[in-house]
C-alpha positions in Angstrom: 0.0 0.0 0.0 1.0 3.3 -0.9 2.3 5.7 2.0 1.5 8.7 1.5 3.4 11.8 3.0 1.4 12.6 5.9 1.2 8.6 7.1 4.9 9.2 7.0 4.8 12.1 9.4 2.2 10.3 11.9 4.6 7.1 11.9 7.8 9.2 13.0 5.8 11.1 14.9 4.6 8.3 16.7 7.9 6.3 17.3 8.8 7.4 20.8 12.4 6.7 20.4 12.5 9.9 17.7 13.3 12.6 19.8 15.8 10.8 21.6 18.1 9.6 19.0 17.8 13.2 16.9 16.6 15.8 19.2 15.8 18.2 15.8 13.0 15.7 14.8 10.8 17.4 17.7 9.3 18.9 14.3 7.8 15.6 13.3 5.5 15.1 16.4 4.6 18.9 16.4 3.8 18.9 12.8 1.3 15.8 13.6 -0.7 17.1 15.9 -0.8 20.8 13.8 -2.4 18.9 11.2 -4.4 15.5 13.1 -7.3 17.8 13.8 -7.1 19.5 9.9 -9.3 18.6 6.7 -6.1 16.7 4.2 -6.5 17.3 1.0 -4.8 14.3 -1.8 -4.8 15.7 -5.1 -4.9 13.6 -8.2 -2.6 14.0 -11.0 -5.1 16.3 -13.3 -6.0 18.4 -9.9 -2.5 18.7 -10.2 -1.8 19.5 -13.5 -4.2 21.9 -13.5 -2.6 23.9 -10.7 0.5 24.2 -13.1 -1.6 25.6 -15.5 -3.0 28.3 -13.3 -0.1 28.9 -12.1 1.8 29.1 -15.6 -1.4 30.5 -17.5 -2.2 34.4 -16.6 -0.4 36.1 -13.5 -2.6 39.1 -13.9 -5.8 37.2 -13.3 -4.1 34.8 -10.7 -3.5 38.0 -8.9 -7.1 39.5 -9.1 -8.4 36.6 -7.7 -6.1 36.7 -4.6 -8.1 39.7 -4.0 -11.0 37.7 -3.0 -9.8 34.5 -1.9 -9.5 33.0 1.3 -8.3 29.7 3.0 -11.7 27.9 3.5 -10.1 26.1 6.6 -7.6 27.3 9.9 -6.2 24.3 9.4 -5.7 22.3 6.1 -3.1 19.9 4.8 -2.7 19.6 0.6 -0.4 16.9 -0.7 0.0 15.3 -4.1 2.7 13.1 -6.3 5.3 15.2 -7.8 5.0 13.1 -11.0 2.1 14.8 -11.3 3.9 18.4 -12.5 6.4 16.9 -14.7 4.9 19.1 -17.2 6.4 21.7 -16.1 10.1 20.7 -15.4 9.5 19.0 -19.1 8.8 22.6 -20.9 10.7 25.1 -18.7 14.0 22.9 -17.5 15.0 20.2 -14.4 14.1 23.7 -11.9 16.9 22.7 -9.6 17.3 19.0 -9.5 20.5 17.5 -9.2 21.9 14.4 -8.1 22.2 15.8 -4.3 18.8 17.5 -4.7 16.6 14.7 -6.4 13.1 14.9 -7.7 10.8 14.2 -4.4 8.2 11.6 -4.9 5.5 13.6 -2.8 5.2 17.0 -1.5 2.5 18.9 1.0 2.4 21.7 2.3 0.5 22.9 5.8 -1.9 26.1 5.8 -2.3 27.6 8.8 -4.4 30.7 9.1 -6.1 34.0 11.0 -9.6 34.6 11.3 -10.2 35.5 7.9 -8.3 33.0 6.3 -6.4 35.5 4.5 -3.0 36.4 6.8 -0.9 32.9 8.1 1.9 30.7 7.1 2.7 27.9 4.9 4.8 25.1 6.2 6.2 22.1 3.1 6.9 18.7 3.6 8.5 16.4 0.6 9.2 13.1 1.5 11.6 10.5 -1.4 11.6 6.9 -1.8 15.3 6.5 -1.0 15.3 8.5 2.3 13.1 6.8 5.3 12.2 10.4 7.0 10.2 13.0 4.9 12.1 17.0 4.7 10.2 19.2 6.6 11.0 22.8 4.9 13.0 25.0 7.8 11.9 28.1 5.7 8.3 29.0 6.3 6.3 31.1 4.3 4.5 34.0 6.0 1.9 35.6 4.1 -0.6 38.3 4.5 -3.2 38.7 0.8 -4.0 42.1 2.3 0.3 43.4 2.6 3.4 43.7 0.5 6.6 42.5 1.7 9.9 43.5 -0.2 12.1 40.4 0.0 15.9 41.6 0.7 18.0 41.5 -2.3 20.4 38.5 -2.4 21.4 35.3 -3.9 17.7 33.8 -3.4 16.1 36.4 -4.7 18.8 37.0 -7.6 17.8 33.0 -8.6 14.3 33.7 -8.0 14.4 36.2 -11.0 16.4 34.0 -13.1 13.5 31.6 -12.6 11.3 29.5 -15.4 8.1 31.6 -14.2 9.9 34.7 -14.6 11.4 33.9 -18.0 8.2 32.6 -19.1 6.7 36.5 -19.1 10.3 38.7 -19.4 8.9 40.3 -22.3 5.3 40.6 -21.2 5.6 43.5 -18.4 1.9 43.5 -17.4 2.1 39.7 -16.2 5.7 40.0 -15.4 4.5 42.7 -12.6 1.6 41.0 -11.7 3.5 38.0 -11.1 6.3 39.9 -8.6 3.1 41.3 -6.8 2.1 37.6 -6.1 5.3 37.1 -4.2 5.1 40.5 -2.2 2.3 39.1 -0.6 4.7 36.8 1.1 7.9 36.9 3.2 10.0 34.2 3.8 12.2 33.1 6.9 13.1 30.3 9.1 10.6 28.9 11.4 11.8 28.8 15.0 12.3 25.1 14.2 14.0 25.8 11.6 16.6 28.3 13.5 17.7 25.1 15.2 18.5 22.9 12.4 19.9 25.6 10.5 22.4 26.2 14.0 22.3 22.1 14.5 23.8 21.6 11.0 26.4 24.8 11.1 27.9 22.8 14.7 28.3 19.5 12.8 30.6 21.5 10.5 29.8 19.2 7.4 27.7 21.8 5.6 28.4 24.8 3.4 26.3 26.5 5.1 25.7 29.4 2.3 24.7 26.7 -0.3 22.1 24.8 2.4 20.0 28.2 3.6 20.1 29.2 -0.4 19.0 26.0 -1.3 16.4 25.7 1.8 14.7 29.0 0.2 14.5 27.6 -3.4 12.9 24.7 -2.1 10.3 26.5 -1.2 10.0 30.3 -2.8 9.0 28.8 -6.2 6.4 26.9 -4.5 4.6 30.0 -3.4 2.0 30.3 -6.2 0.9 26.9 -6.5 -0.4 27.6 -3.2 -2.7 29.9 -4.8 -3.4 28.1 -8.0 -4.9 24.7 -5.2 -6.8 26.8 -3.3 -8.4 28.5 -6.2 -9.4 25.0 -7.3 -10.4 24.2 -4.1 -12.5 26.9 -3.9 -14.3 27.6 -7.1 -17.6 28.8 -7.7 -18.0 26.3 -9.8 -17.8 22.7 -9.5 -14.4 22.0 -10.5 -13.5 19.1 -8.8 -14.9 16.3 -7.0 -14.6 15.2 -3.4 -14.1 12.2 -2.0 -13.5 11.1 1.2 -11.4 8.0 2.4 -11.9 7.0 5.7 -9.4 4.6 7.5 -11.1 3.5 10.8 -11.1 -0.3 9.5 -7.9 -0.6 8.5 -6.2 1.3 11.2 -8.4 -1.5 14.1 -5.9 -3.8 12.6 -2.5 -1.8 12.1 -3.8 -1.1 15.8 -3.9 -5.0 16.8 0.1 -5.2 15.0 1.3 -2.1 16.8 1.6 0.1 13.9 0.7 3.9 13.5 -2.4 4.9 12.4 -3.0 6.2 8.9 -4.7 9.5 8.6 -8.3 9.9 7.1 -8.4 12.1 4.5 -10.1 13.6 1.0 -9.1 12.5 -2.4 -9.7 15.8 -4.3 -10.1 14.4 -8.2 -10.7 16.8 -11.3 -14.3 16.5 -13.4 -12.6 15.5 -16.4 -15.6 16.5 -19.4 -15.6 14.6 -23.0 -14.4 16.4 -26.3 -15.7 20.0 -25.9 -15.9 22.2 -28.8 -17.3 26.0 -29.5 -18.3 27.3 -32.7 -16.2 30.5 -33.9 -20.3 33.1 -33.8 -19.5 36.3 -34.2 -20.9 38.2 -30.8 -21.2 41.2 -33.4 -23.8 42.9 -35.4 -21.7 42.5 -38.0 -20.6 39.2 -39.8 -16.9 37.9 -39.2 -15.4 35.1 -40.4 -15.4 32.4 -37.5 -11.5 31.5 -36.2 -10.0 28.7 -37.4 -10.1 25.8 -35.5 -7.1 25.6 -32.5 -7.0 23.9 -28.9 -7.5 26.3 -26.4 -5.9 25.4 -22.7 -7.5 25.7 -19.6 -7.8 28.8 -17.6 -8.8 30.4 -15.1 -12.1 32.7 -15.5 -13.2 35.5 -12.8 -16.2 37.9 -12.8 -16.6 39.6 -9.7 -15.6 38.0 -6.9 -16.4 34.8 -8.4 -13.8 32.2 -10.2 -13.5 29.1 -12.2 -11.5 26.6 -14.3 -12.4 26.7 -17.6 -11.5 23.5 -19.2 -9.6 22.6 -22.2 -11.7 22.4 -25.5 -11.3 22.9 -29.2 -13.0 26.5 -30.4 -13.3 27.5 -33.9 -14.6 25.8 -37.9 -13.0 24.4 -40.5 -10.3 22.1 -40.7 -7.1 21.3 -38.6 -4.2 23.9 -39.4 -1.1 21.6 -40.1 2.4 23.3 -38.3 5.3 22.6 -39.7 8.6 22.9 -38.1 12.4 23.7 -40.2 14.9 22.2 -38.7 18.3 23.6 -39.9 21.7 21.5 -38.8 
C-alpha cells in the first residue's frame, strides 16, 4: 500500500524513540498534531496539473483573484505526487534537480491561518523513496493577501528572478508585474524550528552552510504560487473538482492490533474531467466575421466579480485542422 506523506509524518511522529536519538526531529511530532485535527487534502494528478496551469497560465488574473480568496479552513493539509507536474520541469527545465537535490516523490504543504483565512503561514513537507524520514522545509512562508513585503536582495532572490516563471513573461511587463506582486504578498524566513536545524547543521561543520540556507529557500519560494493556484481549485464557484472522502477506521483497528501507527483519514480531491468540448467560432457582433479557425484552447482560469472558475480545455473554432510545420536547420 502506498504511503502517502502525511502517514509518514504520523509514523515518526509516533515512534517514541525519535526525539531521543535526533533531538531536531521534535518537528515531526509537532507537525502531527498541527495537522491530526485539519481537513487533508490528496490531489490527483489532473487536480495537479491543473494547478500548473493556473499557475503558468495568466499572472494578472491569478493576482485579481487573490483579491478575494480566502483559506476555507484554519487548518488544512494539501499533498500530491510530484510526478504529477512533470509538465512543467519538461517545458521550462529540471528547476533545480541535481543528483544531491533529487526529484521528491511527494510533497504537502500545511496552511495555517487567521480569522479570515487570509493572513498565516505555509509550512512544506516532501518526503523520497530513497530516504526513510520526509524533509520538513525550515523556511516557512508567512503571508498576509491584504500586505506587501519587499524580499531583501540576495542570492535567493537574484535566482528567484532568473527563474522558469519569470522567463516565461520577461517580455510581457503587465504579467511580469503582476507575477512579482504575487510574491510580495509573502515573506520568507526560518521557522523557530527551523533556527535550530539551521544552528544544528552549522555545529556538525559538514555543511556549506551558504549553499544549504540558499537551497532551503528555493525549495520552497517557487512553490509560493501553486499555493494559490490549489486553493483557487479548491474553492471555485463552480464545480471544479470532485470530493471524495477515504476514511481509514477499518484498516487502522488492525494496524492497531500489529502495533503500527495509524493512517490519517483524509479527501481524495479528483478533477471532473468533461468529454471532447468544442465552440463554434459566432461572431458576438452585429456585424458578420469570419469564424476562427479551429485551435486547442488550454485551460484557464475565468473571474467575474468575486467569483472564479476553471475553464477547461476544448477545441474553439470551424473548418479544418491547421497543419504546423517545423524547419529544422543543422
Amino acid at each position: 500500500m502506498q504511503m502517502y506523506l502525511m502517514d509518514s509524518i504520523a509514523r515518526i511522529a509516533a515512534d517514541p524513540t525519535v526525539t531521543l536519538d535526533e533531538p531536531i526531529l521534535w518537528i515531526f511530532p509537532d507537525l502531527y498534531r498541527r495537522m491530526a485535527g485539519a481537513p487533508r487534502f490528496l490531489l490527483d494528478l489532473a487536480a495537479t496539473q491543473a494547478s500548473v496551469e493556473l499557475t503558468l497560465g495568466r499572472p494578472r488574473i491569478l493576482l485579481d483573484a487573490l483579491a478575494h480568496v480566502r483559506v476555507p479552513y484554519p487548518v488544512m493539509w494539501v499533498e500530491w505526487e510530484e510526478s504529477g507536474r512533470d509538465r512543467l520541469r519538461r517545458e521550462f527545465g529540471d528547476d533545480g534537480i541535481t543528483p544531491d537535490r533529487p526529484l521528491p516523490d511527494r510533497i504537502g504543504f500545511l496552511l495555517e491561518t487567521e480569522e479570515g483565512g487570509r493572513k498565516g503561514t505555509a509550512t512544506w513537507a516532501w518526503s523520497q523513496s530513497q530516504i526513510d524520514v520526509p524533509h520538513v522545509a525550515p523556511i516557512t512562508a508567512y503571508f498576509d493577501l491584504d500586505s506587501r513585503f519587499i524580499e531583501t536582495r540576495s542570492d535567493r532572490m537574484a535566482a528567484y528572478e532568473d527563474g522558469a516563471l519569470i522567463n516565461l513573461w520577461r517580455d510581457n511587463p503587465v504579467q511580469l508585474t503582476a507575477l512579482t506582486r504575487i510574491w510580495e504578498t509573502v515573506h520568507h524566513k526560518p521557522s523557530e524550528w527551523g533556527e535550530e536545524f539551521f544552528a544544528l547543521m552549522a555545529q556538525s561543520g559538514r555543511h556549506d552552510m551558504r549553499y544549504l540556507i540558499n537551497s532551503n529557500y528555493c525549495d520552497v519560494v517557487g512553490e509560493y504560487i501553486d499555493i494559490w493556484a490549489i486553493i483557487l481549485l479548491l474553492t471555485a464557484s463552480r464545480p471544479t473538482v470532485e470530493y471524495r472522502p477515504v476514511d481509514r477506521t477499518k484498516i487502522n483497528k488492525i494496524r492497531t492490533r500489529k502495533r503500527e501507527s495509524p493512517l490519517l483519514d483524509h479527501t481524495e480531491v479528483v478533477m471532473h474531467l468533461h468529454g471532447n468540448r468544442t465552440v463554434n467560432g459566432a461572431a458576438r457582433s452585429t456585424y458578420a466575421r469570419k469564424s476562427p479557425r479551429i485551435h486547442y484552447v488550454s485551460s484557464y482560469l475565468a473571474r467575474r466579480g468575486d467569483k472564479h472558475w476553471l475553464v477547461q480545455p476544448y477545441v474553439r473554432g470551424s473548418g479544418k485542422w491547421v497543419a504546423r510545420h517545423t524547419h529544422v536547420k543543422g
